[in-house]
Wavefront OBJ file of the C-alpha trace (Angstrom):
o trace
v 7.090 -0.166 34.782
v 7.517 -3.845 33.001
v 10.351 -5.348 32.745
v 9.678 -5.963 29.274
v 8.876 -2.013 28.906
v 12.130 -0.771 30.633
v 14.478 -3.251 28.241
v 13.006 -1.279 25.244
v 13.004 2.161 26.902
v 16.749 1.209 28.093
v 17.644 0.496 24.295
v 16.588 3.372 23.290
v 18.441 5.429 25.630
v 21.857 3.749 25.117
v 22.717 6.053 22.227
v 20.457 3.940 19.236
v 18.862 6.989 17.540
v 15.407 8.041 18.368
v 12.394 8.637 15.690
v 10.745 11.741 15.543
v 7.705 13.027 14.264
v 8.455 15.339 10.863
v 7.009 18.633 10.511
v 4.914 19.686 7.549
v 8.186 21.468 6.207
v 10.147 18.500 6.338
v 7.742 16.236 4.092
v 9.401 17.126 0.880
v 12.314 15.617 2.380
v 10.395 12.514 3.011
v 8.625 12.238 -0.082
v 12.047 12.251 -2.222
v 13.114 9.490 0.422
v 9.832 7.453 -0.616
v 10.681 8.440 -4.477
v 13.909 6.804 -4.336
v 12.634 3.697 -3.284
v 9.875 3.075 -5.836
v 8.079 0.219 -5.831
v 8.238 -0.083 -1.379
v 7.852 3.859 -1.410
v 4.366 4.514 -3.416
v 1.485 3.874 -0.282
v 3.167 6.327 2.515
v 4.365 8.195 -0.457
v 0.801 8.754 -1.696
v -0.060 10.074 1.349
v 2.543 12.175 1.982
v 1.644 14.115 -1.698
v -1.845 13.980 -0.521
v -0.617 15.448 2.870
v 1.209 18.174 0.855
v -1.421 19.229 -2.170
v -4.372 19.630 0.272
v -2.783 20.806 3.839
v -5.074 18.082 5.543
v -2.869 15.185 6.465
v -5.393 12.497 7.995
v -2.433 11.175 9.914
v 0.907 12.238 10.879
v 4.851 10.954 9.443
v 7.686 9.764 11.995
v 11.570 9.776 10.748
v 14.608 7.985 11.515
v 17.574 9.876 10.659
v 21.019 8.929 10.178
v 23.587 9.779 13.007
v 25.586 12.762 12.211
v 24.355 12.998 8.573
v 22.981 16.727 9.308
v 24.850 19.575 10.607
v 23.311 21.927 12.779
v 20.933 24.202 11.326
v 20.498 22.399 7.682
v 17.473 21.441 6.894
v 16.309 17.747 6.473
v 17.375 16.130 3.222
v 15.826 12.584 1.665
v 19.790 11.631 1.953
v 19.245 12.401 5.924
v 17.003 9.963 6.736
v 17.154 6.341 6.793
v 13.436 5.165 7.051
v 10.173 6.615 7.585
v 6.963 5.729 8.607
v 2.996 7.003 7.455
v 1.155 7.021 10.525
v -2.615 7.557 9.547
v -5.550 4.926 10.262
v -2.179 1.946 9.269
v 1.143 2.095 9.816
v 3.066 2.153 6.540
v 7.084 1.907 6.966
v 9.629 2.872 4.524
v 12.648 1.150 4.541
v 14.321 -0.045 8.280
v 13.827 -2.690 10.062
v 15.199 -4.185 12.912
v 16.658 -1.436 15.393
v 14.426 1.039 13.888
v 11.262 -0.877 14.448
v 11.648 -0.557 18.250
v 11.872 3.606 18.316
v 8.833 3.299 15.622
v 7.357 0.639 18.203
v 7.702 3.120 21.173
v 6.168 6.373 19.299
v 2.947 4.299 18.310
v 2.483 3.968 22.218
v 3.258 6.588 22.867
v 0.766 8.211 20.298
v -1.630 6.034 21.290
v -4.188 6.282 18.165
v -5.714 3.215 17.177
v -4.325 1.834 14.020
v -5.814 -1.090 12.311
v -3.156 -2.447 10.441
v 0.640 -2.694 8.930
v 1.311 -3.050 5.513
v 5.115 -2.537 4.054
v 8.443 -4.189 3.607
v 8.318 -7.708 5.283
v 11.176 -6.840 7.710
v 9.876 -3.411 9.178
v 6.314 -4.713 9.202
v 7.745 -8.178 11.124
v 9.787 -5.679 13.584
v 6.720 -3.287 14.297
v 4.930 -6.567 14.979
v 7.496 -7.958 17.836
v 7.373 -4.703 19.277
v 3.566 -4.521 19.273
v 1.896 -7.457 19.249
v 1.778 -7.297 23.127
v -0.067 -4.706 23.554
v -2.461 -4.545 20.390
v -6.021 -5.962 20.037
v -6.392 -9.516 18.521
v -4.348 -10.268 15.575
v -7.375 -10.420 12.399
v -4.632 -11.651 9.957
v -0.716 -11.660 9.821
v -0.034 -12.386 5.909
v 4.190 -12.427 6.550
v 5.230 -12.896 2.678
v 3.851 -11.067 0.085
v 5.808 -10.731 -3.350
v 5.963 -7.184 -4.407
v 5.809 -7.030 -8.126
v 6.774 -4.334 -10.606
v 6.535 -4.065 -14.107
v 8.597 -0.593 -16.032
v 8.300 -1.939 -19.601
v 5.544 -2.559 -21.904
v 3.478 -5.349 -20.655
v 3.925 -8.615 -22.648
v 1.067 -10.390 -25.246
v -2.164 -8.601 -26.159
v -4.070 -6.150 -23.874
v -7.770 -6.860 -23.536
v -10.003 -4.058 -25.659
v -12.655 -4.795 -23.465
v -10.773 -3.567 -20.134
v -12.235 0.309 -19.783
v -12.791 2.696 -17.340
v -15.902 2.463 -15.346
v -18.290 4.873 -15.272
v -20.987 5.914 -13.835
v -23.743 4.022 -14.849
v -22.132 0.930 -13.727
v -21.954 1.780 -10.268
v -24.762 -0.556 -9.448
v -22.521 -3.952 -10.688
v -19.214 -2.231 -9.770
v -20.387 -2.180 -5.988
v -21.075 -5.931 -5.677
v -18.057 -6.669 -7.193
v -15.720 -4.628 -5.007
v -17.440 -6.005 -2.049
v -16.967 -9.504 -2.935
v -13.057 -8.950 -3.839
v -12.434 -7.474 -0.648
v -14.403 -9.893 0.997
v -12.624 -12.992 -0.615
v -9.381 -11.263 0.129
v -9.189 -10.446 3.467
v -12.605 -13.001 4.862
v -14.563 -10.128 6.056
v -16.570 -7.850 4.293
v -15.650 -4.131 4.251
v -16.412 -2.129 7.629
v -19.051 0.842 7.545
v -22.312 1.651 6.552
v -23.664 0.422 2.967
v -24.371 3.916 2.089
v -20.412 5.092 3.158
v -18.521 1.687 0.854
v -21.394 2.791 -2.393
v -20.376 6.246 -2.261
v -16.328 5.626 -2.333
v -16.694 3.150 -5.006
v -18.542 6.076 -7.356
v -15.186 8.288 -6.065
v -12.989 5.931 -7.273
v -15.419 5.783 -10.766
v -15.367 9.634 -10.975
v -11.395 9.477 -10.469
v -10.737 6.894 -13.046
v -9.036 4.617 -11.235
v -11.139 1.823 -11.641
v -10.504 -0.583 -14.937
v -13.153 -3.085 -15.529
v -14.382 -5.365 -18.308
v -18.569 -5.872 -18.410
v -20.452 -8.978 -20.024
v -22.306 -6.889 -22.230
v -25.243 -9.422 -22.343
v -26.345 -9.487 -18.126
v -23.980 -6.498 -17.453
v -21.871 -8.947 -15.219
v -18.431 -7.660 -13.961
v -15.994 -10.290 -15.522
v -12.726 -8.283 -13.970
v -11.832 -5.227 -12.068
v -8.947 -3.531 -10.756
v -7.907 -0.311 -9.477
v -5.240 2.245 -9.705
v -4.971 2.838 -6.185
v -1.607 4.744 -4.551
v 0.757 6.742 -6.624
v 3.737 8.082 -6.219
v 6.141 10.110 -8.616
v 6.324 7.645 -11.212
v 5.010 4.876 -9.722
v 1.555 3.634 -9.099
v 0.331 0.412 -7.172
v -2.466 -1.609 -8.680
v -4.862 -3.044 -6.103
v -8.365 -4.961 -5.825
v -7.418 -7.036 -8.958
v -10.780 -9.545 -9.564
v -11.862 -11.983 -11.925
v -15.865 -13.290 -11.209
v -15.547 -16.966 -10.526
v -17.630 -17.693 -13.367
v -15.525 -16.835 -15.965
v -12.366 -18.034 -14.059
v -9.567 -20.286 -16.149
v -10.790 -18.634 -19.434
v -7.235 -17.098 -19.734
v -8.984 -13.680 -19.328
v -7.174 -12.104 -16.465
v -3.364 -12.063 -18.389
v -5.017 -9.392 -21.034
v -7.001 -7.750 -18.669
v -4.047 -6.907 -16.559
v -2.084 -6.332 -19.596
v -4.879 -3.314 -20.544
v -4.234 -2.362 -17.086
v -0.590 -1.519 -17.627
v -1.289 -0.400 -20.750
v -3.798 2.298 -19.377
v -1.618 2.858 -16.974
v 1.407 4.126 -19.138
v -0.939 5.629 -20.610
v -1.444 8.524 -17.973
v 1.904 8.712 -17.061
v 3.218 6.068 -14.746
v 6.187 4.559 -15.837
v 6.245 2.071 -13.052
v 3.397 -0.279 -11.934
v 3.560 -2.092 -8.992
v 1.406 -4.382 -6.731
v 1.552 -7.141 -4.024
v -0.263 -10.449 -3.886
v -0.363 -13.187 -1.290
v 2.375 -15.889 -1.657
v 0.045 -18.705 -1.586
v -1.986 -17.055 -4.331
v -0.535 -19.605 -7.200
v -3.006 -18.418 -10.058
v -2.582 -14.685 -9.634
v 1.210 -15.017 -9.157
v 1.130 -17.099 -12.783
v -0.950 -13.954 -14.264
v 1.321 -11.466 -13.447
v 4.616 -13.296 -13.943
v 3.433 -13.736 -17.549
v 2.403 -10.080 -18.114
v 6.135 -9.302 -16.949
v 5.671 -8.341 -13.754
v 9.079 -9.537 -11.601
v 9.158 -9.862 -7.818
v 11.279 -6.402 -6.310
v 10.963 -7.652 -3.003
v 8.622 -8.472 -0.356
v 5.412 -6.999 1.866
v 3.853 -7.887 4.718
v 0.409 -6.661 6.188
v -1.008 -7.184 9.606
v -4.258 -6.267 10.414
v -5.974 -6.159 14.025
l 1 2 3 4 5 6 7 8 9 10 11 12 13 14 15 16 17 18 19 20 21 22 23 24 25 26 27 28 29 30 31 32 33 34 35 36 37 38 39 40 41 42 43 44 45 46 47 48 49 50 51 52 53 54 55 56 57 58 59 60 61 62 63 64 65 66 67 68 69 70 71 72 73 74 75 76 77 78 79 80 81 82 83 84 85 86 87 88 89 90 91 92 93 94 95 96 97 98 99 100 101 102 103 104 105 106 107 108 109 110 111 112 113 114 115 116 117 118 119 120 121 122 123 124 125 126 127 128 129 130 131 132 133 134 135 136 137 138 139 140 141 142 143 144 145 146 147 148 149 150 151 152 153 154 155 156 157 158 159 160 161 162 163 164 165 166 167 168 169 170 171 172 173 174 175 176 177 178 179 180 181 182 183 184 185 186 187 188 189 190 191 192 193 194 195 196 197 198 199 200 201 202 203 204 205 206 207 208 209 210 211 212 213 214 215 216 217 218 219 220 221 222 223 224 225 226 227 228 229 230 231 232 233 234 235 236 237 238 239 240 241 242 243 244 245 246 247 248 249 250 251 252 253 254 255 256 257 258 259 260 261 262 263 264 265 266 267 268 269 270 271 272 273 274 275 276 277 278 279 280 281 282 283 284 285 286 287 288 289 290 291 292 293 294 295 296 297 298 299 300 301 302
């Protein structure tokens, strides 16, 4: 054994509270802990619904309770617990931070899956990282400080008419598009077969959940973005895209502002998302919809 390996092991067995992995009864538990934190709680929270509506998890959720808070026999409560963590293809942490990262740390070894990336509260994602970096493939990106934005009102000045639901039909233009905000994004383009990225994006069409405004002349995507993970009340907007040609045209402050909109429409009463620090323009957009910063996100991806 390393010495570096039996410092953390000793840690953990000088009384500092170990993770565990939940059972499927316990999720309820842990999706009212995700609930009550809103804005950070919506992506493990997602899947934890998902996990619960279809009985087919695609990945597994770890706990970390609070000492004492349960007496023997009573089942787990969201008050129990003081973070949690989504373990599917990423590891998506809930709250914690610094002594819980290193019992989180030690269960991801000890599961030994191969996750690809981190994405949460800057803190827990930075103390995952510390724990792991050692021992995890090459680092692809580490993007340490990303605002996490959240708008509950009304968004402000005029929503963009032309902002709709894709559908079907304009699968064929939706497809480059995605590619080429993912690809601008995060520098690579997405993993997988052609065939496998074309058929999620008409999933996402079918489901609604992706907003976009056409040039109805060359049937040119001018804007997209998605409704990606809900939870509760909240939902998280991602893959937010205006086409370089029509850039500085003042067109992506009323397209988002349709995307709220439709948003509140179907329900949601919080929208969230999270944008890179250094990303001046977007941060301007959603500032002047009325989006305000509720904390910050990091994401690492390997």
């Amino acid at each position: 054994m390393t010495d570096t390996r039996a410092r953390r092991l000793g840690s953990l067995r000088r009384g500092q509270p170990r993770p565990r992995l939940l059972g499927v009864e316990e999720y309820r538990a842990a999706l009212a802990f995700c609930q009550g934190k809103a804005a950070d709680g919506v992506m493990a929270g997602h899947r934890i619904e998902r996990a619960l509506a279809s009985g087919a998890s695609g990945g597994e959720l770890w706990a970390q309770e609070k000492p004492g808070a349960r007496r023997p026999g009573q089942s787990l409560r969201a008050e129990d617990l003081v973070a949690v963590v989504w373990a599917g293809g990423s590891l998506m942490p809930v709250g914690g931070g610094g002594t819980e990262a290193k019992g989180f740390a030690a269960m991801a070894r000890q599961r030994g899956n191969r996750y690809v990336s981190m994405v949460g509260d800057a803190a827990a994602v930075a103390g995952l990282w510390a724990e792991l970096s050692a021992t995890w493939p090459r680092l692809r990106a580490y993007r340490q400080t990303q605002p996490l934005m959240a708008i509950e009102t009304r968004p402000r000045g005029l929503a963009d008419e032309m902002v709709v639901p894709a559908r079907r039909e304009m699968l064929d233009a939706m497809v480059p598009a995605c590619r080429a905000m993912f690809t601008e994004e995060l520098g690579f383009p997405p993993p997988g077969p052609e065939a496998g990225y074309r058929a999620h994006i008409g999933t996402q069409i079918e489901r609604g959940a992706i907003l976009t405004r056409i040039n109805p002349s060359n049937g040119e995507v001018i804007f997209k973005a998605e409704l990606g993970a809900s939870c509760g009340q909240w939902v998280q907007v991602q893959g937010v895209w205006t086409n370089p040609a029509y850039r500085g045209r003042g067109i992506a402050k009323a397209a988002m502002a349709a995307v709220v909109t439709y948003a509140r429409q179907r329900g949601w009463t919080g929208v969230c998302l999270y944008v890179n620090d250094f990303n001046a323009p977007a941060l301007a957009v959603y500032r002047a919809v009325g989006f305000i910063q509720v904390g910050t996100w990091a994401t690492v991806m390997v």
